[in-house]
KEROTOR-579252 format. One record per residue (C-alpha): residue in three letters; z, y, x. Coordinates in steps of 0.001 Angstrom, whole numbers, plus 500000, padded with zeros to 6 digits. Last residue first. Example, Ala and Ser with C-alpha at 12.3 -4.5 7.8 and 13.67 -1.06 7.14 Angstrom:
<recs>
SER507140498940513670 ALA507800495500512300 
</recs>
This chain:
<recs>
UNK570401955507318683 UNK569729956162322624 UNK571796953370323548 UNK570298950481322515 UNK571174947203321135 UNK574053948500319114 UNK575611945815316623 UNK574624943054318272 UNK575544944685321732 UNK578864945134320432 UNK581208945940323386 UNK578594947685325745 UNK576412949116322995 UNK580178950224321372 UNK581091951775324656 UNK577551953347325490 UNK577175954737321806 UNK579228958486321676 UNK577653959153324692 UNK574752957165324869 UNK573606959878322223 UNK573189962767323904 UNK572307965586321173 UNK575161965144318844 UNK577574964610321339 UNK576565967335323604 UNK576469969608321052 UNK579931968950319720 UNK581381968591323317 UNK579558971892324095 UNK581427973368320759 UNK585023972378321353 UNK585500973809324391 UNK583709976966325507 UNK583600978221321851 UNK586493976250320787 UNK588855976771323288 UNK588109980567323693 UNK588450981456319801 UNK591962979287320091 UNK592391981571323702 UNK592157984689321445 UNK592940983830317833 UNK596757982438318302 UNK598437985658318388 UNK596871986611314906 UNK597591983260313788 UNK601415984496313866 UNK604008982123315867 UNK606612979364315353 UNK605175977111317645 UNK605369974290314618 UNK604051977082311657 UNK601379978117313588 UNK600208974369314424 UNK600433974103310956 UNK597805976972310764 UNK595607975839313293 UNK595369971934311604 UNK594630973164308445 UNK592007975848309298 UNK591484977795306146 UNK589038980497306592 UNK589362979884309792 UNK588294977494312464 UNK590493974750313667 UNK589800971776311455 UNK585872973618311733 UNK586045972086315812 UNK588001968617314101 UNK585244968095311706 UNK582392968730314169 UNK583812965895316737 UNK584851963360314243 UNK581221963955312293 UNK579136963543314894 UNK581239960704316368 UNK580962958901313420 UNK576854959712313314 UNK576371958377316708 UNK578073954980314838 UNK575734955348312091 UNK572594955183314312 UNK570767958631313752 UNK567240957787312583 UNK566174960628310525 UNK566368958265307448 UNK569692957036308668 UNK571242960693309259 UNK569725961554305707 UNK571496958377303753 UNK575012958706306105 UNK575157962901304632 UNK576661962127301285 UNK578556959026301814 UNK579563960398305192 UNK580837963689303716 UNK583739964006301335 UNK585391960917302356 UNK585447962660306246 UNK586683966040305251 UNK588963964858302968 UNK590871962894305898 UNK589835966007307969 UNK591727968562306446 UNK589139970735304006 UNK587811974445303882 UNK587009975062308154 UNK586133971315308108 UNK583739971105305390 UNK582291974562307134 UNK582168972759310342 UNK580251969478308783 UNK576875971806307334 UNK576575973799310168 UNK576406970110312088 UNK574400968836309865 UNK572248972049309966 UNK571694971371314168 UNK571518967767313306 UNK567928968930311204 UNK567030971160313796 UNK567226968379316281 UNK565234965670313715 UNK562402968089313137 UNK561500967764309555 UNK562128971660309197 UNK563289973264305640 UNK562123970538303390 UNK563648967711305072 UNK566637969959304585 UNK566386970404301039 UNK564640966532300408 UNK567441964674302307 UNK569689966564300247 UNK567985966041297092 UNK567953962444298091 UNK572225962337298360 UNK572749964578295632 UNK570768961791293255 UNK573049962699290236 UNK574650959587290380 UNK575165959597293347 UNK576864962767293096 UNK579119961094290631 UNK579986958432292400 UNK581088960571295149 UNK583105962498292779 UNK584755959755291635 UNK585213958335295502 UNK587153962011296258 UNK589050961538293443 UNK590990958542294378 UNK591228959183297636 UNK592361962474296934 UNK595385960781295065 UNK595691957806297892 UNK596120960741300320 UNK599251962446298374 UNK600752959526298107 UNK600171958427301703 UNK602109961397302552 UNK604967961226300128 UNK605296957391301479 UNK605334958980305048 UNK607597961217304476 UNK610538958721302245 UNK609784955896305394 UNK610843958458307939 UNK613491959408306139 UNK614858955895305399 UNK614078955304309519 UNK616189958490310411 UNK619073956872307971 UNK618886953483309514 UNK619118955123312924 UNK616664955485316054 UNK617105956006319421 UNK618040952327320206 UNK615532952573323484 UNK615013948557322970 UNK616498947722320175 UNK615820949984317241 UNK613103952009318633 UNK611233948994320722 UNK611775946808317560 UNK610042950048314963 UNK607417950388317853 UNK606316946776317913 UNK606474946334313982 UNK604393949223313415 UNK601833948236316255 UNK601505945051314312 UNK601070946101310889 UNK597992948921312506 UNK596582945643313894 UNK596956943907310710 UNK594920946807308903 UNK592392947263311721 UNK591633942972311698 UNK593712940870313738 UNK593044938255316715 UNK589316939479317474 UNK590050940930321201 UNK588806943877319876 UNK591139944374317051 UNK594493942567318902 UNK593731945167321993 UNK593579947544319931 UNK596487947386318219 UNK599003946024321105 UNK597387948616323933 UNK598096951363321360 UNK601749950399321622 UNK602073949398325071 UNK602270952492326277 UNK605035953214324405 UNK606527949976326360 UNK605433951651329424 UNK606777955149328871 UNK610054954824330834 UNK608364952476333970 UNK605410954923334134 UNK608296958072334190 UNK609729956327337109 UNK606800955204339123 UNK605269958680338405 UNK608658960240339885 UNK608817957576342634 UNK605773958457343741 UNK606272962457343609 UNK609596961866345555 UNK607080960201348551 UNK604534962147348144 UNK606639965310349168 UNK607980967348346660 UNK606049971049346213 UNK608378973597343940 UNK607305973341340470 UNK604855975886339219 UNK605725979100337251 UNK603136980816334775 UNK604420984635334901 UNK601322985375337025 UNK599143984781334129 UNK595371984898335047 UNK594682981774337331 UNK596264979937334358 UNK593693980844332314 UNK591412979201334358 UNK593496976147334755 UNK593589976001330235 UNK589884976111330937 UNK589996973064332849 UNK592312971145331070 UNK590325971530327746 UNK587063970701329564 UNK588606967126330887 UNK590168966178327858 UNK586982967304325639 UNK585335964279327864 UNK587715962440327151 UNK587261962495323501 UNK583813962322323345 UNK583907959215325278 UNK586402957729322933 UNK584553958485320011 UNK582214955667319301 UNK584515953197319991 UNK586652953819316897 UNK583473953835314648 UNK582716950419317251 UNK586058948951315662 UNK586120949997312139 UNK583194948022311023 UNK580794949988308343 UNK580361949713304966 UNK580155953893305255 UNK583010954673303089 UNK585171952012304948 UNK583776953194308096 UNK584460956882307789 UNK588282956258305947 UNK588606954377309299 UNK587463957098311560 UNK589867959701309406 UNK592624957150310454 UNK591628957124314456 UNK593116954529316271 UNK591538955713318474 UNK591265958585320741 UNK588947960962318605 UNK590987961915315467 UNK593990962741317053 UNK592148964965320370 UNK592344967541317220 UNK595526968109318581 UNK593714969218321805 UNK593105972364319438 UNK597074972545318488 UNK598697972188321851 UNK596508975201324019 UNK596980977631320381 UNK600912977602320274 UNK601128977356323872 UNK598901980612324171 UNK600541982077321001 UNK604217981865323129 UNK602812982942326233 UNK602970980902328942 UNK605791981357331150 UNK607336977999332105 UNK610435978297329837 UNK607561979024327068 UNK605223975696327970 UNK608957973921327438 UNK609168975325324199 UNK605507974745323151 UNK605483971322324573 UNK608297968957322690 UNK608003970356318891 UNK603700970890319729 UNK603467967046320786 UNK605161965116317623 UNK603654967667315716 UNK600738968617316535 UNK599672964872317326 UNK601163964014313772 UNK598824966620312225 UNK595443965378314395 UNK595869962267312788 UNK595115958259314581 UNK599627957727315449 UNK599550955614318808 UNK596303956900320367 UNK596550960415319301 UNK600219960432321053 UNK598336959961324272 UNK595614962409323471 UNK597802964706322619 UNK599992964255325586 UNK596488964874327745 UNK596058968246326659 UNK599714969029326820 UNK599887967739330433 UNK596983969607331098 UNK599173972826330310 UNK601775971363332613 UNK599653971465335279 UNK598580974559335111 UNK599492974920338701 UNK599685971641339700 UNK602925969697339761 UNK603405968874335949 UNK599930966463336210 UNK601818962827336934 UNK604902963264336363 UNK604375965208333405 UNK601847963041331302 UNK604806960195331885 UNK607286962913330525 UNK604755963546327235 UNK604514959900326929 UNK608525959423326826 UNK608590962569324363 UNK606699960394322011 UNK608098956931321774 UNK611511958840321254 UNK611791956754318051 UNK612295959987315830 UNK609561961783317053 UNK607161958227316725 UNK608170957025314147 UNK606690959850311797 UNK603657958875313131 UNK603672955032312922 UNK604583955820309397 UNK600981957317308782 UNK599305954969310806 UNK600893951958308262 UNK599945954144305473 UNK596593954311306273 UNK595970950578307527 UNK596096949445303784 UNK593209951250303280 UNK590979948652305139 UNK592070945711302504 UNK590104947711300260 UNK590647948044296012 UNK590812951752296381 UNK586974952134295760 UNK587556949662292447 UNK590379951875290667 UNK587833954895291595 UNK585454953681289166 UNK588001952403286813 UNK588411956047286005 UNK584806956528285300 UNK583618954528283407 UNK586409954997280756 UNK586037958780281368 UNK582539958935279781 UNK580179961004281515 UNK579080963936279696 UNK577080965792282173 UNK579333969090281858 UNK582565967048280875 UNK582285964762283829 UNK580989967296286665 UNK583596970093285673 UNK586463967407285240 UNK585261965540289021 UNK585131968989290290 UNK589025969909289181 UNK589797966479290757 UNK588941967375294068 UNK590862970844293175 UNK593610968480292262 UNK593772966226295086 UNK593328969524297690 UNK595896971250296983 UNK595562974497295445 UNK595313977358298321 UNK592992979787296891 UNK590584978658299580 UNK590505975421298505 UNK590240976129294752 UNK587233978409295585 UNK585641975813297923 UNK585583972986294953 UNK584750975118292101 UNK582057976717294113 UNK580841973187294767 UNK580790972598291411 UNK578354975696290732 UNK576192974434293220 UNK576294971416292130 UNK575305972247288290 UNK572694974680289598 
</recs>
């Protein structure tokens, strides 16, 4: 009863709207004082988690997304997108789908892919005659494309709580990711079938179209070259995830101040001022979060878990199927940095005792945490993406209820039940690590 009645602590905070650091730290109190742990064990307890050369990359992704509005870096994907998809009909839609994933792959959130992509696409989606909760709704769930296409911070904050490497967690969710690319772009072309105010660009020859994509490849290349510069330095073993992150920093902070010299001292101060705020803020529920994970522990919530649903069916499909449950409500009530701390130290001992390998559990969890990111109650990502497109959630519910069920929740399934999809890549570039596909 003591969990439970923490964990109604927990939700009830979140869903009153207190952020999330203290109502983490409301459930460490309740645990603490009604088990009476002693606070000088346990403060230094969350002192050690935050000891990790891995969290250092955090920040560093953090700034690389405010950087990346201010830098330009951004709208120079989303015109390279353009040239090449803007022609069809719904063609700029895909190009939204597929800026995410492009902006995903330089910043690692789903909020900085809202952002830096939702300020360029909605108003330009409008001039083109979607409808403003339509645009609003299409940007914000391939937002969630953030935490698939790596660098992916919640995927680090999964490994480092896991004891797992970064790279194949990162890996892991590529395929996933592209595949929700694909899907996404095709049911945004239905729905494009369906609004005759959606205008198309007048046909160019394939000549002009060439030289467009040749253009637009030549203005994007060095943003391009961003995510090419931290991963390739991870998997090519020349830097580890935090001195990759360091690196693509540095690139994109030279290729904003001399290269497209779009960005000022005073932009960069700002930018720097956010993302310090931000990384605050995480480092807090960081903090917390690892208490409370101690704590559970500690109290066995780990094996009492394993027992509940053990308990309830010991068939390993029905057992996913409730993991799954269990991952879209922590996503519906928490953002998916929280999200992630919160729940692979408590689920990782059940998915290896069923025999899910931990890197098919990453992109379990990055694919169910970003479908319950956009699911009320308290949908993080749905609201801010609200807020950016400048729209009621109430316009927002129809094609956002569309994406995900058609969407969003096949790519879940299918990743959860079909595991060489999340696992070809890493068996393919770690075949130490993953000797065999099917988990």
């Amino acid at each position: 009863m003591d969990i439970v009645a923490d964990t109604v602590i927990l939700v009830g905070l979140l869903v009153w709207g207190v952020p999330i650091p203290f109502c983490f730290m409301a459930a460490v109190l309740f645990m603490a004082l009604f088990h009476g742990y002693d606070f000088n064990f346990l403060l230094p307890v969350g002192f050690y988690k935050l000891n990790s050369i891995v969290l250092l990359a955090v920040p560093f992704f953090i700034l690389l997304g405010e950087l990346l509005s201010t830098t330009g870096i951004g709208r120079r994907l989303v015109e390279f997108a353009n040239a090449v998809l803007g022609r069809i009909r719904g063609g700029l839609g895909a190009v939204s789908v597929v800026s995410c994933a492009l902006v995903g792959a330089i910043a690692g959130t789903c909020s900085a892919a809202v952002a830096a992509v939702g300020s360029i696409m909605i108003p330009r989606l409008q001039e083109n005659g979607y409808p403003k909760g339509y645009s609003s709704a299409l940007v914000t769930c391939a937002s969630i494309l953030g935490q698939l296409i790596p660098p992916s911070v919640p995927m680090i904050f999964f490994a480092w709580a896991t004891f797992q490497p970064v790279g194949p967690c990162w890996l892991a969710t590529i395929v996933p990711g592209i595949l929700l690319v694909i899907v996404y772009s095709f049911i945004n072309y239905m729905f494009c079938r369906k609004m005759p105010s959606v205008t198309v660009a007048p046909p160019t020859s394939r000549r002009t179209w060439v030289v467009g994509v040749g253009h637009a490849s030549y203005r994007a290349s060095l943003a391009i070259l961003i995510p090419l510069a931290v991963l390739g330095s991870i998997w090519g073993g020349i830097a580890t995830p935090t001195e990759a992150a360091a690196i693509g920093l540095v690139v994109s902070s030279l290729i904003g101040f001399l290269i497209y010299r779009s960005i000022k001292l005073r932009e960069f101060r700002n930018s720097l001022i956010t993302a310090g705020t931000t990384t605050g803020v995480i480092i807090l529920m960081v903090y917390f979060v690892m208490i409370l994970s101690r704590i559970y522990t500690m109290e066995n919530v780990p094996q009492r878990l394993i027992i509940l649903l053990t308990g309830i069916s010991e068939n390993k499909y029905v057992i996913l199927l409730m993991v799954n449950l269990f991952l879209i409500i922590i996503g519906m009530l928490m953002d998916d940095f929280s999200g992630t701390l919160l729940s692979a130290p408590l689920l990782f001992p059940l998915m290896t005792a069923i025999g899910v390998h931990p890197f098919h559990f990453a992109a379990i969890m990055g694919t169910n945490l970003g479908l319950g990111n956009m699911t009320p109650p308290c949908a993080p990502i749905l609201y801010l993406g609200a807020r950016i497109g400048g729209v009621t959630i109430d316009k927002m519910m129809k094609p956002t209820t569309i994406y995900l069920l058609l969407g969003s929740l096949p790519v879940v399934l299918i990743t959860t039940y079909f595991p060489p999809l999340a696992l070809t890549l890493p068996h393919l570039l770690s075949p130490n690590l993953v000797p065999t596909i099917w988990g």
